[in-house]
C-alpha positions as CSV (number, residue, x, y, z in Angstrom):
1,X,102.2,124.7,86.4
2,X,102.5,127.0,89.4
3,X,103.5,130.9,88.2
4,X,104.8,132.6,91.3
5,X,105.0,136.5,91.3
6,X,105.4,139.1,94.4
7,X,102.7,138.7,97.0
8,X,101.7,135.5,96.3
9,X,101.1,133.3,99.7
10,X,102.6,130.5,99.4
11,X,103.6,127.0,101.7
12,X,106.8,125.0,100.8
13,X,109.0,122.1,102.7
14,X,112.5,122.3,102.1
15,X,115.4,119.6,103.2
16,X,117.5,121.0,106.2
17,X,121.2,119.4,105.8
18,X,124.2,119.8,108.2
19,X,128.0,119.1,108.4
20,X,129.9,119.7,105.4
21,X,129.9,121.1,102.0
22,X,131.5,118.3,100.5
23,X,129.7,115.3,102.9
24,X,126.1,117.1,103.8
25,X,124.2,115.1,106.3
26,X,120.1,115.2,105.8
27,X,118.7,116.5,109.4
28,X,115.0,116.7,108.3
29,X,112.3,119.0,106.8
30,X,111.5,122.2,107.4
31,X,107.7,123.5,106.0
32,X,107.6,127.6,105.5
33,X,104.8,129.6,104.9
34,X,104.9,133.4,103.5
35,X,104.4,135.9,101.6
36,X,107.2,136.9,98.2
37,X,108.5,140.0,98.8
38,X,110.6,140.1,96.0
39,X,111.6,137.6,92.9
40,X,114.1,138.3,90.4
41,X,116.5,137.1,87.9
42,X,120.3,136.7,88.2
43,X,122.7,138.6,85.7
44,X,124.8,135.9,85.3
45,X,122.7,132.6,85.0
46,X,119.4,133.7,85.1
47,X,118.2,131.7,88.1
48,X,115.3,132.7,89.5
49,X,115.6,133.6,93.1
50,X,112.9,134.2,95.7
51,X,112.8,136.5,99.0
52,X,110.1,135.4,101.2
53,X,108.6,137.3,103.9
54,X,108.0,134.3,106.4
55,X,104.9,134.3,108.5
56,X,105.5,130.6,109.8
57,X,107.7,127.4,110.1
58,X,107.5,124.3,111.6
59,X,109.9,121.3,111.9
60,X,113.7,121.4,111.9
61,X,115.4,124.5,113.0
62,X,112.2,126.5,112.2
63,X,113.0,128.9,115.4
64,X,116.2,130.4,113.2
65,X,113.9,130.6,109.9
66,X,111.4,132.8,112.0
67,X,113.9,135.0,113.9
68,X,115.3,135.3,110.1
69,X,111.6,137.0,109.4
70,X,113.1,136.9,105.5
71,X,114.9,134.4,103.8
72,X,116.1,134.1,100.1
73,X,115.7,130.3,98.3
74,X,116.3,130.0,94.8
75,X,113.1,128.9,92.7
76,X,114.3,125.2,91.7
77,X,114.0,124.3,95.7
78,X,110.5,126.6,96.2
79,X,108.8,125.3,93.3
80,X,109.7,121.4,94.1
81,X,107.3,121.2,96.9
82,X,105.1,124.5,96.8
83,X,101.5,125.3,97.5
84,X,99.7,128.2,96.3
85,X,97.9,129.7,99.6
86,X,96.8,133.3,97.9
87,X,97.2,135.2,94.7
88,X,97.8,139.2,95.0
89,X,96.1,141.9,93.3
90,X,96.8,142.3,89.3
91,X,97.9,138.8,89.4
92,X,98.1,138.7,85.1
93,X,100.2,141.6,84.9
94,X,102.9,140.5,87.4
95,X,102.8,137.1,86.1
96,X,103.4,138.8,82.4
97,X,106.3,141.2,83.7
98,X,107.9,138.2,85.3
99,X,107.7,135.8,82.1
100,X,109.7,139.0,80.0
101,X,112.1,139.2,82.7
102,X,112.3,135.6,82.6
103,X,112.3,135.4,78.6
104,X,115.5,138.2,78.9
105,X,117.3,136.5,81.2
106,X,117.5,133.2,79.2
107,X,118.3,135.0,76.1
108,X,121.2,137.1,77.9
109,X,123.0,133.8,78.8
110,X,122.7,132.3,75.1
111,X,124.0,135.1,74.3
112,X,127.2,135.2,76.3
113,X,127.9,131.1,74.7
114,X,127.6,132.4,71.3
């Protein structure tokens, strides 16, 4: 399983949709490649949300991802078609912080059903 932390590299295609929220239309892919910046948890649902440096993109609308230079994608759409390019510098530590922060999160949202 891929374990993504801050300053991994990484390469990902993502779907690019138009028109409505309620009748999206598919337009095409879009393949990114960058650097995390930053990953984190949410308070409320615990979903794991990446920002992403981006160093390149190619294929639909990659001209507004680049002018963008960051971008925020939640984890469920990175990790669905991700590639490991590099791994940073104390690689097992981050990977161990960001599997407590994980571990937290989860057991801060049972907590609010109980």
């Amino acid at each position: 399983m891929l374990d993504l932390t801050i300053g991994c590299s990484i390469e990902f295609t993502e779907g690019v949709f138009g028109g409505s929220y309620r009748k999206p239309k598919f337009l095409g892919e879009r393949t990114i490649t960058g650097k995390i910046v930053t990953e984190s948890y949410g308070v409320d649902r615990g979903q794991h949300t990446f920002t992403i440096e981006v160093e390149k993109a190619q294929g639909f609308a990659a001209d507004e991802v680049l002018e963008r230079g960051k971008i925020r994608r939640k984890g469920r759409n990175v990790y669905k078609d991700c590639r490991l390019l590099a791994k940073p510098d104390g690689y097992e530590e981050l990977r161990e912080d960001k599997h407590e922060r994980g571990d937290a999160a989860r057991q801060r949202r049972v907590d609010t059903w109980l």
